[in-house]
C-alpha positions, 0 to 999 in steps of 0.5 A: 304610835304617833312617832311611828307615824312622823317617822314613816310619813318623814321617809315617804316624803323623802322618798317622793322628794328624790323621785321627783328630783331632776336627774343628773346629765351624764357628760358624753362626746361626740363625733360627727358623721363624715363623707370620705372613702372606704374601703374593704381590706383583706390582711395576712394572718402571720408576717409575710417575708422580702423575697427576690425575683431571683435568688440561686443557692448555686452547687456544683454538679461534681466532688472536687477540690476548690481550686479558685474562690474567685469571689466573696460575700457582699461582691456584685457579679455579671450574668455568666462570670466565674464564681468557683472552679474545682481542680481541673488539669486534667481535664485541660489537659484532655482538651489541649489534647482535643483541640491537637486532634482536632487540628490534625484532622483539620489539616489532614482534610486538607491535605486529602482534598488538595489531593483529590482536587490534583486527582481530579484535574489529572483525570480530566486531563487523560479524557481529554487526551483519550479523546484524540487517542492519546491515551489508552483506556486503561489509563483513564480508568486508572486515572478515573478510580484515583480521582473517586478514591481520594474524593471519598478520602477527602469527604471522609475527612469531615467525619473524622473532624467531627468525631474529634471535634465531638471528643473536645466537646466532651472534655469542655463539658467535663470542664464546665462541671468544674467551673460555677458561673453566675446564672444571672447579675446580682450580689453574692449573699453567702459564700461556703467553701475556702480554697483546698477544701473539698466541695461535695454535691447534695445526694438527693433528698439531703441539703447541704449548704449551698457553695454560693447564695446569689441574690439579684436585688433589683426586683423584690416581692412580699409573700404573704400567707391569707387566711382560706376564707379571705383568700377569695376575695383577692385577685390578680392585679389588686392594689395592696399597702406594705407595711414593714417592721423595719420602716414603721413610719411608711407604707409602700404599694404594690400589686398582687403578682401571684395567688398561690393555686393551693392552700398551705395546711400546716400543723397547729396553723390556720390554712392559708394560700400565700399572696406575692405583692410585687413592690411598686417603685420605692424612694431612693434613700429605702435599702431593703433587705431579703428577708424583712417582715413585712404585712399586706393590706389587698384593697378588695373594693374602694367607694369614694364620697360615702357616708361613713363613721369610725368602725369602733363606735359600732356596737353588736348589731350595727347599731350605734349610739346618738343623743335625741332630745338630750337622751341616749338612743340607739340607731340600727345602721345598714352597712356596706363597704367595712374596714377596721377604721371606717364603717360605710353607712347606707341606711340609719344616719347622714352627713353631719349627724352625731354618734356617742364616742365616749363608750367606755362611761358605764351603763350608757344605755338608751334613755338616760338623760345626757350632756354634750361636752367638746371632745379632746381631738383624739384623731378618730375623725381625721379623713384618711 
């Protein structure tokens, strides 16, 4: 019985001498609490694409045989140069005929009118000369009818011409449906056909590959699907980063050029509207190519000279972990501006304050006694 009793007096006292043994800091590090710019960002969901300004996939408007493949892919063509013809002797033919019809009209005109001038003279002559009684009436009246009957001769001329000259019209537009010119100056992307080969238009509601795919490279975009609920936050004019895949290194600028005035609902996809980024001026040695991925980052709002901290020390609730009086406490934070690397802070901390960054110690919670130690430089205090 007396041993029973050492033994339990012996863990009592064990017991009271681990309760009152001071309890072991736990090392946590810190980042201070900054002034700099943040800003809200609105992001696509899915990869935006380089588009051109001006892009043609060109068709002729006919069926025929490739007669001339005048160029081929990679070639840089002129705002209105020939591209393709189809076989058209026939055609050049009806127009040499024309342009023969047109002249015989032409000189037929003149023939007419020279005559009628003739007429005319004679016909002033003869009341000139029935004014001192020269000439009897009956011949001025002959003389006067032949003058009217070649003037209407000479005047019918005109029509004639331009019925001939309206004939050679139709046969050059015939001609032109089987030439494919350039619409404007760029770079031959894709050429389908070959010399011989018949080329046949796209019936409609069919697609059929285009006979040449014009490209004019100078003026370049990004479209970009934005999720419905961000999309109203974007406006006209806007300021936005590109990001692409191919140049990870850089970030490019631009302005929101279009917002798309209906919202794309695909299957198994979020709604979205799509969002053009015009590109602002890119350094010499970047050669970009249509159909890069590339990402937006639509700058909705921008406040400079504010109290911020790093948005991934916020814990749910806005709240944030600080050492007071060498002990875990947790501070409510009122935000404002927020991005996913910076938080804007208008209420709960200051300029020079210091938040718990070492969130991944477990069962790091308010109260538990803790020791600052020097933290590695891991980049998330850097002022961007």
């Amino acid at each position: 019985m007396k041993s029973a009793l050492i033994i339990g007096g012996t863990v009592v006292a064990i017991i009271a001498a681990i309760s009152l043994w001071p309890e072991t800091p736990v090392a946590v590090t810190t980042t201070p609490v900054q002034v700099g710019k943040v800003e809200s960002l609105v992001s696509n969901t899915r990869s935006g694409t380089v588009q051109a300004c001006l892009r043609s996939h060109l068709s002729l408007t006919q069926g025929g045989q490739v007669n001339q493949l005048l160029v081929q892919q990679g070639d840089t063509v002129v705002a209105g140069q020939l591209l393709m013809t189809l076989w058209n002797d026939d055609i050049k033919a009806g127009i040499a005929q024309a342009q023969a019809q047109v002249a015989i009209a032409q000189s037929n005109k003149a023939s007419r009118c020279r005559q009628a001038e003739a007429d005319l003279r004679d016909a002033k002559r003869l009341r000139d000369l029935r004014k001192r009684n020269m000439a009897s009436e009956e011949q001025l009246d002959r003389s006067n009818t032949v003058a009217d009957i070649s003037r209407f001769a000479c005047e019918q001329q005109d029509a004639q011409i331009q019925q001939v000259q309206a004939a050679l019209d139709l046969q050059q537009a015939r001609l032109a449906q089987t030439e494919l010119r350039a619409p404007f100056a760029g770079i031959i992307a894709e050429v389908n056909g070959e010399v011989g080969e018949y080329a046949t238009p796209s019936p409609p509601g069919v697609a059929t590959p285009p006979a040449i795919d014009l490209i004019n490279q100078e003026c370049l975009y990004v479209r970009a699907p934005i999720d419905e609920v961000d999309a109203a936050q974007v406006k006209i004019g806007m300021e936005t980063r590109v990001t692409l895949d191919a140049f990870q290194d850089q970030t490019f600028t631009g302005l929101v050029s279009r917002i798309a005035p209906y919202v794309q609902d695909l299957e198994k996809q979020a709604r979205t509207v799509d969002v053009d980024v015009t590109l602002s001026s890119l350094p010499q040695d970047i050669d970009l190519l249509i159909g890069y991925s590339a990402d937006i980052e639509v700058i909705t709002a921008s406040r400079d000279n504010v109290v911020r901290i790093p948005t991934e020390l916020l814990l749910e609730g806005n709240k944030v972990l600080t050492v007071q009086n060498d002990a875990i406490a947790e501070v409510p934070l009122t935000l404002g501006l927020t991005n996913w690397t910076w938080s804007e802070v208008t209420a709960g901390l200051k300029a020079g304050d210091a938040v718990i960054n070492s969130l991944d110690i477990p069962d790091l919670n308010p109260g538990i006694k803790v020791k600052i130690t020097p933290a590695s430089d891991s980049g998330i205090t850097k002022d961007d």
